[in-house]
C-alpha positions as CSV (number, residue, x, y, z in Angstrom):
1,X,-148.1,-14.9,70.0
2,X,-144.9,-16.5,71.7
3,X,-142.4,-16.0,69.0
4,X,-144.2,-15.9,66.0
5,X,-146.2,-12.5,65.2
6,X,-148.6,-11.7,62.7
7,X,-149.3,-8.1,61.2
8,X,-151.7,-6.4,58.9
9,X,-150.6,-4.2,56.0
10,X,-150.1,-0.9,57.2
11,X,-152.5,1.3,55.2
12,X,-149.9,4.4,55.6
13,X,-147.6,3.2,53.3
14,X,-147.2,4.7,49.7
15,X,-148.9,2.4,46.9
16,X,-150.6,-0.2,49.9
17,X,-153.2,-1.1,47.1
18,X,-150.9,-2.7,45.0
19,X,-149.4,-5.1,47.6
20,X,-151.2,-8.5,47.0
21,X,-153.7,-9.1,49.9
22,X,-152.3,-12.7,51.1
23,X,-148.8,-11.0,52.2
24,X,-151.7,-9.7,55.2
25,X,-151.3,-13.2,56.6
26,X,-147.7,-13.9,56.7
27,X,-145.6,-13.1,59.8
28,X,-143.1,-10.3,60.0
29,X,-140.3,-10.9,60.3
30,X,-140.4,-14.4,59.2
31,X,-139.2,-15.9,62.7
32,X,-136.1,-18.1,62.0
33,X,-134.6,-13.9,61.0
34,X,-136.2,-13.2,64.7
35,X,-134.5,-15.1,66.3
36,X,-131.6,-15.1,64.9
37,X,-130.9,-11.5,65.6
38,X,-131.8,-12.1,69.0
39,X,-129.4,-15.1,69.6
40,X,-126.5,-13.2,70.6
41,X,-128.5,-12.3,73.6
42,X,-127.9,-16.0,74.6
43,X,-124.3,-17.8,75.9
44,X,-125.6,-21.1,74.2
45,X,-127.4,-21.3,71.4
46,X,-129.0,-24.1,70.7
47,X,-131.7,-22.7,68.6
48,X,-130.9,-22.2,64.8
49,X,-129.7,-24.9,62.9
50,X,-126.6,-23.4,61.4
51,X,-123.1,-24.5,60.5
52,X,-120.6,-24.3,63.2
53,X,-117.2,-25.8,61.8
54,X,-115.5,-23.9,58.8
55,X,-115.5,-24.9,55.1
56,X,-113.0,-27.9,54.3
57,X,-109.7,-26.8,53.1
58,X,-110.7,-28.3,49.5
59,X,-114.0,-26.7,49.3
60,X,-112.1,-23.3,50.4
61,X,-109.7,-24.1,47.4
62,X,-111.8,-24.9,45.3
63,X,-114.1,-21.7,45.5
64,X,-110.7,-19.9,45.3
65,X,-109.6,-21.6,42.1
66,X,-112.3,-20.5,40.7
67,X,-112.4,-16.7,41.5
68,X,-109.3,-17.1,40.0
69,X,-110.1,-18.6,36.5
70,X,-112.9,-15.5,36.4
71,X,-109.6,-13.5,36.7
72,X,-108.3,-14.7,33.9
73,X,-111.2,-15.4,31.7
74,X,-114.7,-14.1,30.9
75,X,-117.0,-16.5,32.6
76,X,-120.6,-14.2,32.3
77,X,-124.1,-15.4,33.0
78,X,-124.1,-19.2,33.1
79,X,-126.6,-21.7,32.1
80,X,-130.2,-21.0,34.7
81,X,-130.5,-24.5,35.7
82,X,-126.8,-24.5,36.2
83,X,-123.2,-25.6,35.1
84,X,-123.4,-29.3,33.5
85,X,-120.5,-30.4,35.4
86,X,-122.2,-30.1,38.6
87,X,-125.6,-31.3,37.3
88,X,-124.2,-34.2,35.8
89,X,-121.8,-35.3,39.2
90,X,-125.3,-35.2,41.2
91,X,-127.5,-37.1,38.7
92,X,-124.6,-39.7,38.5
93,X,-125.2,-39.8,42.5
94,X,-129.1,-39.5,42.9
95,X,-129.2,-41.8,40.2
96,X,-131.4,-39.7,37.6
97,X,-130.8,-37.6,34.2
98,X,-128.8,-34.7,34.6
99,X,-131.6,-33.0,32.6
100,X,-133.8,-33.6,35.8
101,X,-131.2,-31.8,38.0
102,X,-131.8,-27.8,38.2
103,X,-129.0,-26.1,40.7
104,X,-130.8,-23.7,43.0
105,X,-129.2,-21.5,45.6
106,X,-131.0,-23.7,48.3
107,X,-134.0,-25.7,49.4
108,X,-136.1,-22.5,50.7
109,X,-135.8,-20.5,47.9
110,X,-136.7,-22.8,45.6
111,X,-139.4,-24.7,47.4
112,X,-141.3,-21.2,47.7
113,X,-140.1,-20.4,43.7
114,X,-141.8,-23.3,42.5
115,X,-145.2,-23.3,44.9
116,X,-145.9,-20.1,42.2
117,X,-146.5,-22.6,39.9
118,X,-149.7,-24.4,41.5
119,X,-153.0,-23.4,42.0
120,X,-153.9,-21.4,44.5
121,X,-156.8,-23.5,45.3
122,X,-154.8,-26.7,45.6
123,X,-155.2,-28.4,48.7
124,X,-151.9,-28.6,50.7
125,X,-150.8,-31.2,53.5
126,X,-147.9,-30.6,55.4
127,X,-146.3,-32.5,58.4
128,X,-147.3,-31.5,62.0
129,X,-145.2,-30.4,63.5
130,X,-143.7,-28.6,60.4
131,X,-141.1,-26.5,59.5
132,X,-142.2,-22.8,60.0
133,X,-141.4,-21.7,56.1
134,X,-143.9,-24.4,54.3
135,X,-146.9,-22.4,56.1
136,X,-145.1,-19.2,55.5
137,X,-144.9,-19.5,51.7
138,X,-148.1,-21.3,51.4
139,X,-149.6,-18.4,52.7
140,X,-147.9,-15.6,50.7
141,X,-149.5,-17.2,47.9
142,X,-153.1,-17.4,49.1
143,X,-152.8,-21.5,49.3
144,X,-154.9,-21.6,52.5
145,X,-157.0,-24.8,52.3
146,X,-154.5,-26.9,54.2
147,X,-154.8,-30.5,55.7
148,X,-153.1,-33.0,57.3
149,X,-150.8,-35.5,56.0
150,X,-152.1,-38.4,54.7
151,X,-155.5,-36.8,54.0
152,X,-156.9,-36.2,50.3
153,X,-154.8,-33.3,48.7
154,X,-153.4,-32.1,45.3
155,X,-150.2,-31.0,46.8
156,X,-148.0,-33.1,49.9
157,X,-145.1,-31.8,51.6
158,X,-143.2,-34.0,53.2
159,X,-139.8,-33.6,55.1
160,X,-137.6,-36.4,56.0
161,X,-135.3,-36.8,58.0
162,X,-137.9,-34.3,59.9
163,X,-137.5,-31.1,61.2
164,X,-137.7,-29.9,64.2
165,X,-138.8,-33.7,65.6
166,X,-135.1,-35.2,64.1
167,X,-137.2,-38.8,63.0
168,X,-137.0,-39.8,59.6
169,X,-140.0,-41.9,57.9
170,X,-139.3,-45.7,56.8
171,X,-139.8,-47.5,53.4
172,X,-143.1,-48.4,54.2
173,X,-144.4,-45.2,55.3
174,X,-143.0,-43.1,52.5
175,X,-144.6,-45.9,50.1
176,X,-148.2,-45.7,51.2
177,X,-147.8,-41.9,50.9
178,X,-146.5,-42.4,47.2
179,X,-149.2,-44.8,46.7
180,X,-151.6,-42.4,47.9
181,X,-150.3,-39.3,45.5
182,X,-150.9,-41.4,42.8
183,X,-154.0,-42.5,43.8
184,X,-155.3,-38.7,43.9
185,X,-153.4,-37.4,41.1
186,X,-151.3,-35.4,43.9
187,X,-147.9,-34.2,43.5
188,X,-144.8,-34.6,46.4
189,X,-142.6,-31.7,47.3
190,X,-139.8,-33.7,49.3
191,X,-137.4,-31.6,51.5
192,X,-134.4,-33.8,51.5
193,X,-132.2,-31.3,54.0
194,X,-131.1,-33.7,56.2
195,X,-130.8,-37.1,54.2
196,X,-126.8,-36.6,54.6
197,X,-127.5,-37.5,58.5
198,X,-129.7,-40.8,57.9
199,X,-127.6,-43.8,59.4
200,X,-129.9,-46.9,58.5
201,X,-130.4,-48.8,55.5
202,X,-134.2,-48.7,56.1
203,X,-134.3,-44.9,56.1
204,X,-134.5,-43.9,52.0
205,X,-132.4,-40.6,51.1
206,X,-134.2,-40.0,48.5
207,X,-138.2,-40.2,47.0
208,X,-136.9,-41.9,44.3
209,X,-136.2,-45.2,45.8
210,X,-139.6,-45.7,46.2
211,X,-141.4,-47.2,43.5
212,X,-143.9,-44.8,41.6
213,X,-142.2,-41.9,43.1
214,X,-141.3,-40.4,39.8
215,X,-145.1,-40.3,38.4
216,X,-145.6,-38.2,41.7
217,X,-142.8,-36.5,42.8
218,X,-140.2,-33.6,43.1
219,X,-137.0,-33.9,45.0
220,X,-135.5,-30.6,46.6
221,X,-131.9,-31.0,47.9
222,X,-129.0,-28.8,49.6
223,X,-125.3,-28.6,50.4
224,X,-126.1,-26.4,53.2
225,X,-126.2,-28.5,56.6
226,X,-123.9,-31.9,54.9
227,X,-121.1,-29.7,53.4
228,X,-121.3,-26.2,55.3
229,X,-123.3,-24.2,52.7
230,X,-125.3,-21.8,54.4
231,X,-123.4,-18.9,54.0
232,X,-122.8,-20.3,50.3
233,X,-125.7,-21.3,48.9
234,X,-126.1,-23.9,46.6
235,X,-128.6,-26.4,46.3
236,X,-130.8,-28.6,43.7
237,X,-134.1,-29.6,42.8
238,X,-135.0,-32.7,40.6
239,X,-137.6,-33.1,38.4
240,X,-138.5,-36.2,36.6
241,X,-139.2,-35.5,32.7
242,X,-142.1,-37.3,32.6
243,X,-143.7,-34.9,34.9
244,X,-145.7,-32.1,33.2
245,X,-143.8,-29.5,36.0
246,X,-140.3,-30.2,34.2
247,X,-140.6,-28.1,31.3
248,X,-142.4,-25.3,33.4
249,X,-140.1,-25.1,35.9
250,X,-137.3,-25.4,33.8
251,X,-138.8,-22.6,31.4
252,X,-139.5,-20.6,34.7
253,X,-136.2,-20.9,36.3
254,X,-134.9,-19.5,32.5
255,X,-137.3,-16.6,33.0
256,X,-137.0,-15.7,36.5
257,X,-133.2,-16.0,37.5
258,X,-129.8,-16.1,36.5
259,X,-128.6,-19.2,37.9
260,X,-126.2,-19.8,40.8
261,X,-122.7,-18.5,40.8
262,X,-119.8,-19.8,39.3
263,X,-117.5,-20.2,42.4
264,X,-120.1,-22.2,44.3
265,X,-120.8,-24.6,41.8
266,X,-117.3,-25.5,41.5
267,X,-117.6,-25.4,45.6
268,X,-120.3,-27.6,45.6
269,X,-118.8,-30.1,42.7
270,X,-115.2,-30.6,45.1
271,X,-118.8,-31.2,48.2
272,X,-119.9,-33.7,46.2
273,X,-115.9,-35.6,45.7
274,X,-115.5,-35.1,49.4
275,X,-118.9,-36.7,50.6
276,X,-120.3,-35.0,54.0
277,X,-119.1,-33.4,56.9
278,X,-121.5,-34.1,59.6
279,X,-119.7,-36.6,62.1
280,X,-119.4,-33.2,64.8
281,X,-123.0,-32.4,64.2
282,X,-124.6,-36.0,65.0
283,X,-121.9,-35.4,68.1
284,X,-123.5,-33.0,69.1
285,X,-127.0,-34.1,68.9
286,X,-125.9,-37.2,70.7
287,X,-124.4,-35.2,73.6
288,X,-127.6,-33.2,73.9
289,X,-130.4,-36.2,73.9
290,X,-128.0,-38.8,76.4
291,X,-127.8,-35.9,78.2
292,X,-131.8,-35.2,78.3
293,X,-132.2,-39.0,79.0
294,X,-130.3,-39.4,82.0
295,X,-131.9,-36.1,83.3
296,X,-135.3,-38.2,82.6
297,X,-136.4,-36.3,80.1
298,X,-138.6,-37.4,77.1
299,X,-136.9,-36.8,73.9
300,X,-136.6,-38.3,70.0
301,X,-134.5,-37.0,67.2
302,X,-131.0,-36.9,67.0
303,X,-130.3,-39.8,64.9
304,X,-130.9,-39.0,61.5
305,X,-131.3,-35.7,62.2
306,X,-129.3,-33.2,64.9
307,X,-132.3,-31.9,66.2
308,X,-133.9,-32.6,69.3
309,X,-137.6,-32.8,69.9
310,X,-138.0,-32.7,73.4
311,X,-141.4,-32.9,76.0
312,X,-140.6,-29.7,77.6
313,X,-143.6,-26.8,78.6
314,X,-141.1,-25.0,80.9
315,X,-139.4,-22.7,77.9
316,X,-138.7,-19.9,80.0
317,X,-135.9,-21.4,82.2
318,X,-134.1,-21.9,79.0
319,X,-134.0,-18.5,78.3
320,X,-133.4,-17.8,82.4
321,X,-130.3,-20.0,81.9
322,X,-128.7,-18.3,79.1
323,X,-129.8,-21.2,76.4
324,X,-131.2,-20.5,73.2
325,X,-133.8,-22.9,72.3
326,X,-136.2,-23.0,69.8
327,X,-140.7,-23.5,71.5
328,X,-143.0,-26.2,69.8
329,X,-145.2,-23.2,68.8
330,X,-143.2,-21.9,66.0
331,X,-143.5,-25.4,64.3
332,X,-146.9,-25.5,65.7
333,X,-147.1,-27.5,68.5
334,X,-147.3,-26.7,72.4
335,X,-145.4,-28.2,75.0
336,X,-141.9,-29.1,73.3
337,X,-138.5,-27.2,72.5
338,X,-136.6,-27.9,69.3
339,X,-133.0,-28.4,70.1
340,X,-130.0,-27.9,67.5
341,X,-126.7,-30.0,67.6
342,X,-125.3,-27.6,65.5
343,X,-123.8,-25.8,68.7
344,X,-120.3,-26.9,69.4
345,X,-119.5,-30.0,71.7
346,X,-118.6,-27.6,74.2
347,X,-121.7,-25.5,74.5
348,X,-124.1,-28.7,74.4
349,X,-122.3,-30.2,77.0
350,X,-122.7,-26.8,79.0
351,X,-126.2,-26.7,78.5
352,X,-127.3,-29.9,80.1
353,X,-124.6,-29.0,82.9
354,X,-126.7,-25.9,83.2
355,X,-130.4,-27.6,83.2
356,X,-128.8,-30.2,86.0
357,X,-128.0,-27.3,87.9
């Protein structure tokens, strides 16, 4: 199936009866590792959206300073939800208690952590075209009655600024989605991955700004893509008190890990002073979609989000030109490539001299 492939349990493996049956249904390998293991194959690629500029000199420093100070003091096991100094430095920015702030080492992680605490039998929607993982997880745990946005559910999904199509959702749209999660007693998982990239004042960063969104929702948040944290890994998720979720998840994050370490919580404290890094990325996306356009190509994205969505059914001369690119099918929809402006300004310029060619 193109570049996502499903398996059954083998039933030759020792102690096959005690794997849980929904794990049947999940592809293997999940195909974001797929391809990544196959992108040196390619002399552009376009296709993961991973950091391509090194860690600022005072986020180096700062990680540094503090693998130093474990040299010369004991700092063990710290808090699960994580350090206070960092919790309270992003509540002061999002706005919220720094007892609704839980450190996480990253959005996907602790997205699929916390879908073990719903139902299996809740109803799901999730965007289409969607992000590969939200399907992935939702499967693992036997949460198969899915629908589509804006449909009756217990449980919405929402990503914004969007990936793979790069568009973000207004005030007004966001708002009749809170509205509606009210309405059915639903709760909001919002992947806020890209908000660092949003350039209007009409575009929210965050659920919270609309009103209701704290009887409803649940904000998960990263450094990776603003400050360079993938290799890192540090993230947060925030939960408003008055939600019945907070003391679960907070009881649950106690119970199942041992918090982020120390070093990248410092890291990500000097991130938060420093404010993003993303001016080369949205540089890159730009070169990519003018470069689309005046080929007369249909494209969106790229302006809250450095990812391209473009109108493309012709994916194997991408791969006949040496370009990695991501299909339409792995988020679930034929006839378009997925684009990253993550690739340095040199290689997305190559590429579009390459399709021009």
């Amino acid at each position: 199936m193109s570049q996502v492939d499903f398996f059954v349990i083998s039933n030759k493996g020792a102690n096959v009866e005690l794997i849980a049956s929904s794990f049947a249904q999940t592809s293997e390998p999940y195909v974001f590792a797929k391809i990544k293991n196959s992108s040196n194959m390619f002399a552009i690629d376009l296709g993961i959206g991973d950091i391509s500029e090194p860690l600022h000199p005072d986020i180096q420093e700062a990680f540094k300073e503090a693998i130093q100070e474990m040299s010369m003091r004991s700092i063990g096991y710290g808090p699960e939800v994580g350090h206070l100094f960092l919790r309270q430095a992003i509540a002061e920015k999002e706005r919220v208690s720094p007892d609704e702030v839980f450190i996480t080492d990253g959005i996907c992680p602790s997205l699929s952590l916390f879908l073990n605490l719903l139902k299996p039998t809740c109803r799901v929607a999730i965007p289409s075209p969607a992000y590969p993982q939200y399907r992935s997880a939702l499967t693992m745990r036997g949460m198969t009655q899915l629908v589509e946005i804006g449909d009756p559910c217990d449980v919405m999904i929402l990503n914004s600024p969007n990936n793979p199509t790069g568009e973000a959702m207004s005030r007004d749209e966001l708002g009749e989605l809170v509205d509606k999660a009210r309405s059915w007693k639903a709760l909001i998982l919002f992947d806020a991955a890209y908000e660092a990239f949003i350039s209007s004042d009409e575009i929210p960063h965050s659920i919270f700004e609309i009103e209701g969104a704290r009887e409803c929702a649940i904000q998960f948040s990263s450094f990776s893509k603003s400050s360079g944290f993938t290799g890192l890994r540090c993230g947060y998720t925030i939960v408003p008190k008055n939600l019945a979720v907070h003391p679960i998840w907070k009881h649950y994050l106690e119970t199942n890990t041992n918090g982020v370490a120390y070093p990248q919580q410092r890291a990500a404290l000097k991130a938060l002073e420093i404010g993003p890094r993303i001016e080369g990325y949205r540089e890159g996306a730009r070169i990519l979609k003018e470069g689309l356009l005046e080929l007369g190509q249909k494209v969106q994205g790229g302006e809250h989000c450095p990812y391209i969505w473009w109108e493309n059914d012709d994916f194997d001369r991408l791969a006949q030109l040496g370009i990695l690119a991501i299909s339409g099918e792995v988020f679930g929809a034929k006839g378009f490539v997925r684009l990253s402006g993550f690739a340095s300004h040199d290689n997305c310029k190559e590429a579009i001299r390459r399709l021009n060619g």
